[in-house]
KOLVEXFI-304340 format. One line per field, with one value per residue (C-alpha): residue in three letters; x, y, z. Coordinates in Angstrom, 3 decimals. Example, Ala and Ser with C-alpha at 12.3 -4.5 7.8 and 13.67 -1.06 7.14 Angstrom:
% residues 2
r	[ALA|SER] .
x	[12.300|13.670] .
y	[-4.500|-1.060] .
z	[7.800|7.140] .
% end
This chain:
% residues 343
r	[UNK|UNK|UNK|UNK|UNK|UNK|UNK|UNK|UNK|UNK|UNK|UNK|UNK|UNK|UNK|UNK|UNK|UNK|UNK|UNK|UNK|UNK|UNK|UNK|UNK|UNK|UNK|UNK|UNK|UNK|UNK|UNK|UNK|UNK|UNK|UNK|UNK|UNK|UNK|UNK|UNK|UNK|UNK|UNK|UNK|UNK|UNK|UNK|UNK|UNK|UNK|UNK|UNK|UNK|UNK|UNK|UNK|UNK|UNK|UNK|UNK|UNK|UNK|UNK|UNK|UNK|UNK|UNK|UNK|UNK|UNK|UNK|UNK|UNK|UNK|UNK|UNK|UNK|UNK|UNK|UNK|UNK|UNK|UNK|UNK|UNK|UNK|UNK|UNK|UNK|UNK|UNK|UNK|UNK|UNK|UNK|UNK|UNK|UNK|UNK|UNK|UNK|UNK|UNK|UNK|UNK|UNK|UNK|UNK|UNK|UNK|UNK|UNK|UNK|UNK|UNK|UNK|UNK|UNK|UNK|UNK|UNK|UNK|UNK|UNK|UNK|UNK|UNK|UNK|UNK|UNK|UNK|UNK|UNK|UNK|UNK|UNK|UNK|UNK|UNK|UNK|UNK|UNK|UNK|UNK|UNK|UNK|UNK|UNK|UNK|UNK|UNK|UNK|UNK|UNK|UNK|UNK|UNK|UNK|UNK|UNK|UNK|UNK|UNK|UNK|UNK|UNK|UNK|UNK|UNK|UNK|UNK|UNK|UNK|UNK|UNK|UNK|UNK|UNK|UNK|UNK|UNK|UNK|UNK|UNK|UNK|UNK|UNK|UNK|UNK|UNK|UNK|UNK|UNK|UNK|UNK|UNK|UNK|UNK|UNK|UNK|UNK|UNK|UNK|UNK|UNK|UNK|UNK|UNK|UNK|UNK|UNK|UNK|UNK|UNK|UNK|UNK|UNK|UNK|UNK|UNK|UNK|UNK|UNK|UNK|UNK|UNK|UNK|UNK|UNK|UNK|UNK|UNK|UNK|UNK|UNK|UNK|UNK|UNK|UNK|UNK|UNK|UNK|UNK|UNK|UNK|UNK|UNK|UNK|UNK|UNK|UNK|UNK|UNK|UNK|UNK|UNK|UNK|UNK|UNK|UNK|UNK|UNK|UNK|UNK|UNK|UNK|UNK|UNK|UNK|UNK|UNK|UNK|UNK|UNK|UNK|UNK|UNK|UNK|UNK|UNK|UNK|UNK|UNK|UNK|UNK|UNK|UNK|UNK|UNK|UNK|UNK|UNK|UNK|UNK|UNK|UNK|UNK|UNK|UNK|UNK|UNK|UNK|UNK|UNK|UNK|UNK|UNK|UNK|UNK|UNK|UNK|UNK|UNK|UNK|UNK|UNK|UNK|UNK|UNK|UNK|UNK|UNK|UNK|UNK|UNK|UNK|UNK|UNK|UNK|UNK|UNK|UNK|UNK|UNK|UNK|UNK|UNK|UNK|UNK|UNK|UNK|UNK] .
x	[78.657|77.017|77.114|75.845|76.115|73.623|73.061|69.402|67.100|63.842|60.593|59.773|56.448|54.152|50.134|50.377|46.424|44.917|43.676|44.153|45.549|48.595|50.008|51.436|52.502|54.215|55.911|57.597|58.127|60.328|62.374|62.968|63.330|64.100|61.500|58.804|56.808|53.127|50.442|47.457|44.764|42.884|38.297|38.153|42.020|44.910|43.767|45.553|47.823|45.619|44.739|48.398|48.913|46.194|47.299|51.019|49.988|48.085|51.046|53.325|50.813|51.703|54.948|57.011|58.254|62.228|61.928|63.232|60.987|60.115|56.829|56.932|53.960|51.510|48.934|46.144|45.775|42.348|40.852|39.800|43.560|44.414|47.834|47.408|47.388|50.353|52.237|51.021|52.545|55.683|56.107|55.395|58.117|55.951|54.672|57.113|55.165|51.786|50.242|48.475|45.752|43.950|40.639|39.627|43.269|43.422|42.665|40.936|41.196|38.010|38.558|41.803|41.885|39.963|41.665|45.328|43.671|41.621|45.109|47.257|47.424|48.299|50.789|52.240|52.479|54.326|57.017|56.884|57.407|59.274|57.141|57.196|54.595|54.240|52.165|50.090|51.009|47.978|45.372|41.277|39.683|37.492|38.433|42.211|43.837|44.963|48.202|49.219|47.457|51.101|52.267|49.767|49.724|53.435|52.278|48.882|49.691|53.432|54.976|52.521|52.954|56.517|57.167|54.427|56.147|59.711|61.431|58.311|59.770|58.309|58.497|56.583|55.768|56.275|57.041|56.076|57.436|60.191|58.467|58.131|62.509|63.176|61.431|63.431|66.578|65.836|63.982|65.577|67.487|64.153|62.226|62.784|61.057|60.621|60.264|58.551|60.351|57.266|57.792|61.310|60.420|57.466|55.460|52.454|52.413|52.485|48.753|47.641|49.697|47.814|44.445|43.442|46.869|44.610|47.476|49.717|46.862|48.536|47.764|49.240|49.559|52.222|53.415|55.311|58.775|59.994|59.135|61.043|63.807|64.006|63.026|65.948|68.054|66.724|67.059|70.681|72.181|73.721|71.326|70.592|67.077|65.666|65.404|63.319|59.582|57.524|53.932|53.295|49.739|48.077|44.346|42.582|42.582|38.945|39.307|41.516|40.036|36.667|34.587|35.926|39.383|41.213|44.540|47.444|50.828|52.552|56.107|56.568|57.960|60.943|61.115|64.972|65.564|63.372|65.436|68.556|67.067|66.293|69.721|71.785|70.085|72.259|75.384|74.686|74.798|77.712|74.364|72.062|73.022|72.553|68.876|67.823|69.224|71.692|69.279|66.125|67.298|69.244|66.301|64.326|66.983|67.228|70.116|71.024|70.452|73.432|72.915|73.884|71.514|73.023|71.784|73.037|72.535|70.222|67.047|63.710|59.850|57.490|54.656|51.340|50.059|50.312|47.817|45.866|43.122|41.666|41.970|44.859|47.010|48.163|52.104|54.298|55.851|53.868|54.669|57.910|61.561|63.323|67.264|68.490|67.743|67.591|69.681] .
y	[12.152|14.036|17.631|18.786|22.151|23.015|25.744|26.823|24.901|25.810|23.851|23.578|22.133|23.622|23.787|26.696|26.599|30.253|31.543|31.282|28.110|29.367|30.979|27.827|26.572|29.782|29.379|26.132|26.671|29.721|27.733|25.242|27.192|29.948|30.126|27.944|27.439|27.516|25.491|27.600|24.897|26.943|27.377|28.803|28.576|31.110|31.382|34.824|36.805|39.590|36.129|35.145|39.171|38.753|35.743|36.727|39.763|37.576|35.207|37.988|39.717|36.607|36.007|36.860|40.077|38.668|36.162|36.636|33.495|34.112|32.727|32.232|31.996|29.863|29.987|26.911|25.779|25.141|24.402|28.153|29.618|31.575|32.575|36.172|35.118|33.342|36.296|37.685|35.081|35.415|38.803|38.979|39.208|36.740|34.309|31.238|28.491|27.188|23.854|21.453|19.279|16.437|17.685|15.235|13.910|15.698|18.446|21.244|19.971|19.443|23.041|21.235|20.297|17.985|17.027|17.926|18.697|21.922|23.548|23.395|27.031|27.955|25.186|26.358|30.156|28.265|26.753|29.835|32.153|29.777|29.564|26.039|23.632|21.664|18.571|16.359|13.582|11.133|9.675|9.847|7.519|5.441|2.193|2.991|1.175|4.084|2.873|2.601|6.444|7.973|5.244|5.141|9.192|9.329|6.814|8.428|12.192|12.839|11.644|12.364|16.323|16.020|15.131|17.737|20.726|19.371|22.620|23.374|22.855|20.706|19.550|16.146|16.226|14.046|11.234|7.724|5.574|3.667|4.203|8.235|8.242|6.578|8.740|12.072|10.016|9.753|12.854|16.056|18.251|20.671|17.942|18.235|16.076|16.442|13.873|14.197|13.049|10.400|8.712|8.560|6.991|4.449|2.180|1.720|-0.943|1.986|3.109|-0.338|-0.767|-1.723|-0.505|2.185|4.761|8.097|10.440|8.619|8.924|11.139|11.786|10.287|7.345|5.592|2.891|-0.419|-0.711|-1.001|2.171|3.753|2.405|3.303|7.224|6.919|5.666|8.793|11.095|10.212|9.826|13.492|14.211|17.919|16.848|15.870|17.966|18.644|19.219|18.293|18.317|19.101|19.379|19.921|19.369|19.520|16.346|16.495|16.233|13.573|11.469|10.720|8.460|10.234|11.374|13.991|13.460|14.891|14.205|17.487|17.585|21.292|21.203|18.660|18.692|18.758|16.445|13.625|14.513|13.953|10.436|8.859|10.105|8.678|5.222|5.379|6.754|9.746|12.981|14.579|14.302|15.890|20.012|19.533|17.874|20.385|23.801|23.945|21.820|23.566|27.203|25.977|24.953|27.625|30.148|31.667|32.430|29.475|30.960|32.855|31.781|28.267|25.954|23.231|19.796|17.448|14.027|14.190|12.585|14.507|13.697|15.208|16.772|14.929|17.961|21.497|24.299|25.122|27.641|26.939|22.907|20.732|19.237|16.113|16.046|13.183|11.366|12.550|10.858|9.549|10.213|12.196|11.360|14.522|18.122|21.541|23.678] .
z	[-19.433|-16.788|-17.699|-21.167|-23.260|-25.736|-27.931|-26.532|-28.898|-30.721|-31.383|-34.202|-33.685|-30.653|-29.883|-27.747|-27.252|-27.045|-23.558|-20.474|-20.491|-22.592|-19.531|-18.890|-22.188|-22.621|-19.349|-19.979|-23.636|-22.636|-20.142|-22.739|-26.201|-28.129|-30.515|-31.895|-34.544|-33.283|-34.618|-35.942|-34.975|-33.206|-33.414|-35.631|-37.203|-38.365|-41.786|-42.732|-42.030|-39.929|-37.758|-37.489|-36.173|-33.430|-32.048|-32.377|-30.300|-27.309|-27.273|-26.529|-24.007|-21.737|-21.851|-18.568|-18.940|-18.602|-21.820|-25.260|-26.139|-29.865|-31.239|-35.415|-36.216|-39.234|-41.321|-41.432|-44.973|-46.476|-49.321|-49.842|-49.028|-51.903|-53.713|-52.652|-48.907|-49.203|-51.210|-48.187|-45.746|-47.771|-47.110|-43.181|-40.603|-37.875|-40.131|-41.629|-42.878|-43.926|-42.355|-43.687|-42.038|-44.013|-42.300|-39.777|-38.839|-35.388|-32.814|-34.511|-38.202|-39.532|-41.463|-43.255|-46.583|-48.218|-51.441|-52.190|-55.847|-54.304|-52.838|-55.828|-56.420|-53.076|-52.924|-56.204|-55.105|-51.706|-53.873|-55.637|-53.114|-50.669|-47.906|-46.347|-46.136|-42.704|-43.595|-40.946|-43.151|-42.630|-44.482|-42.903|-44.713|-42.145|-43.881|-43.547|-40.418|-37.939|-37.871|-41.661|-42.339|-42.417|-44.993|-47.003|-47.146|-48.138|-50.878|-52.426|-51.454|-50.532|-53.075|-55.802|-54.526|-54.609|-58.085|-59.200|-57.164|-56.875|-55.079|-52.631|-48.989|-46.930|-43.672|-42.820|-39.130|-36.331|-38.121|-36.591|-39.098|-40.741|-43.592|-42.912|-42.103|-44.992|-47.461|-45.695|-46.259|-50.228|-50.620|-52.268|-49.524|-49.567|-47.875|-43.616|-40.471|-37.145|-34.465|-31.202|-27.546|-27.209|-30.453|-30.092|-26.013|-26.823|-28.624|-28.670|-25.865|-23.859|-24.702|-22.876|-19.993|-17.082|-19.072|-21.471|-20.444|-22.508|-21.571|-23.990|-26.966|-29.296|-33.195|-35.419|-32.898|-31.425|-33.650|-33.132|-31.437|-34.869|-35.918|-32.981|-33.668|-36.518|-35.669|-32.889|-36.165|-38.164|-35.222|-34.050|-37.561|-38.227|-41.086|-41.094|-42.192|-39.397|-36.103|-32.943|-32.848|-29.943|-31.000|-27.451|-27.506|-23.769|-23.344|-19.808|-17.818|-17.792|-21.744|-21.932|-19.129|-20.615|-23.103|-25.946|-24.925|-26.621|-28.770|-27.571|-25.056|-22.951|-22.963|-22.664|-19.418|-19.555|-23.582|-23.796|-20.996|-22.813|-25.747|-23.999|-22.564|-26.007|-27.651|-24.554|-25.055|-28.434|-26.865|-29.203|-26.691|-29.366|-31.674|-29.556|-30.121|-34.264|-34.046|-31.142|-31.985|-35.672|-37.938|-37.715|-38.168|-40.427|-43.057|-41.958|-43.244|-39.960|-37.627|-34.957|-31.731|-29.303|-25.900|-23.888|-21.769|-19.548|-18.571|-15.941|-15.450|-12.013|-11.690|-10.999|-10.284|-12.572|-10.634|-11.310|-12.645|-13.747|-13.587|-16.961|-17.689|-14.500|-14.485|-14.737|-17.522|-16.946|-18.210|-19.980|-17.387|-14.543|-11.255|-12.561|-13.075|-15.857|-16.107|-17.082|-15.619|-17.427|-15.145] .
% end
């Protein structure tokens, strides 16, 4: 095949950072995507609705003036969110899910909840007002290995929550693990997943390649080749549960390249050709249009998007870098060649 026709996707996981660094984010995210659902990590976070507003608003103030890219936006969940705010949530037109951070598990989380026992009633007035939860689905504990903190969260908190609050929608985010596609594949239909280009294209061999590779340090981490298989497996199998979400998540270079490197991989700007890489190492192209642009809108309630992108099978060079907030960010597969090209 060297000509694909898409249905323009939608991400349905973004950092889209706030200031001028989004300039760029925006940018490729609009190339890419319809709409997005943007991560409210921010210091300090989207905690309400008013904060969801404001930062809906700057979004918008720098977009280019010809896109019809469409922003959804979050709130942050902590443990002082309240059932009002999410009656709230449920009632604005910008705002379509709630996110959870375990705090400490990434960028910006160390507001996120503590104990799954302090946010009952807000996740109770979620299932009851069916706003959807979007869980970093990791344990912190400093004793826990860093690469069994998904498993062992599906075990001591996902599964736990489930049974409690059986028709609250959730969506477990970039998954990493066989473990994390397998308990999509046996949950109710009201459980969802997304999977990132990057866990779907390495291991975790790829961190140490040649030395300490920090521009492949992402949270949760990359996992054994295993695991990616078994995410291609989830990813190219036709289940409606499972659909694109980058978790692109650009830091400086300056912040990534240092003693105490930041978490996070850019794929922004060559999202959908990535995609198209990892689901043509299955032979599963005919695949590709449900997990980028039908499945998500689909659980999400909301209408699959109108308008067409095209790919074509012609290798480019990713620039070693692209301008952010007055640095760089270094991008996924900088210096090297993507397979497929977003005409």
């Amino acid at each position: 095949m060297k000509e694909i026709s898409l249905i323009k996707p939608d991400d349905w996981h973004l950092h889209l950072r706030d200031g001028p660094q989004t300039r760029t984010i925006v940018k490729h995210t609009a190339q890419q995507f319809q709409r997005a659902i943007i991560m409210p990590n921010l210091l300090p976070p989207v905690t309400s609705v008013a904060d969801a507003a404001a930062y809906h608003a700057r979004i918008l103030s720098l977009l280019p003036a010809d896109t019809m890219f469409l922003p959804l936006m979050t709130l942050y969940l902590t443990d002082n969110t309240t059932p009002a705010e999410i009656k709230k949530a449920a009632k604005s037109p910008i705002v379509h899910a709630v996110k959870m951070y375990p705090a400490g598990a990434t960028t910006n989380s160390d507001a996120g909840v503590s104990s799954i026992d302090k946010v009952q009633d807000a996740l109770s007035a979620m299932q009851d007002n069916d706003v959807p939860l979007l869980v970093h689905g990791e344990v912190t504990r400093p004793e826990t290995d860093v690469f069994d903190r998904e498993t062992i969260f599906i075990d001591e908190v996902l599964t736990p929550l489930t049974a409690r609050l059986p028709s609250l929608k959730i969506v477990l985010e970039h998954i990493t693990t066989k473990q994390g596609a397998e308990f999509v594949k046996q949950a109710n239909d009201n459980i969802a997943a997304t999977i990132t280009p990057h866990h779907l294209l390495l291991n975790r061999n790829a961190i140490f390649q040649g030395g300490i590779k920090p521009h492949h340090y992402c949270l949760p981490i990359l996992k054994r080749e295993e695991h990616r298989q078994a995410l291609l497996d989830a990813a190219t199998s036709g289940s409606p549960r499972f659909f694109l979400g980058t978790d692109s998540a650009p830091h400086m270079q300056s912040r990534k390249e240092n003693g105490c490197g930041c978490a996070g991989i850019y794929s922004s700007h060559a999202a959908i050709e990535l995609y198209a890489e990892a689901f043509e190492s299955r032979n599963a192209l005919d695949k590709l249009e449900a997990f980028t642009s039908i499945n998500g809108p689909t659980y999400y309630g909301l209408a699959v998007n109108k308008t067409k992108i095209t790919l074509k099978k012609s290798e480019w060079t990713v620039p070693a870098s692209y301008p952010f907030g007055g640095e760089v960010v270094i991008p996924f597969r900088a210096g090297e060649t993507v397979q497929w090209k977003l005409c």
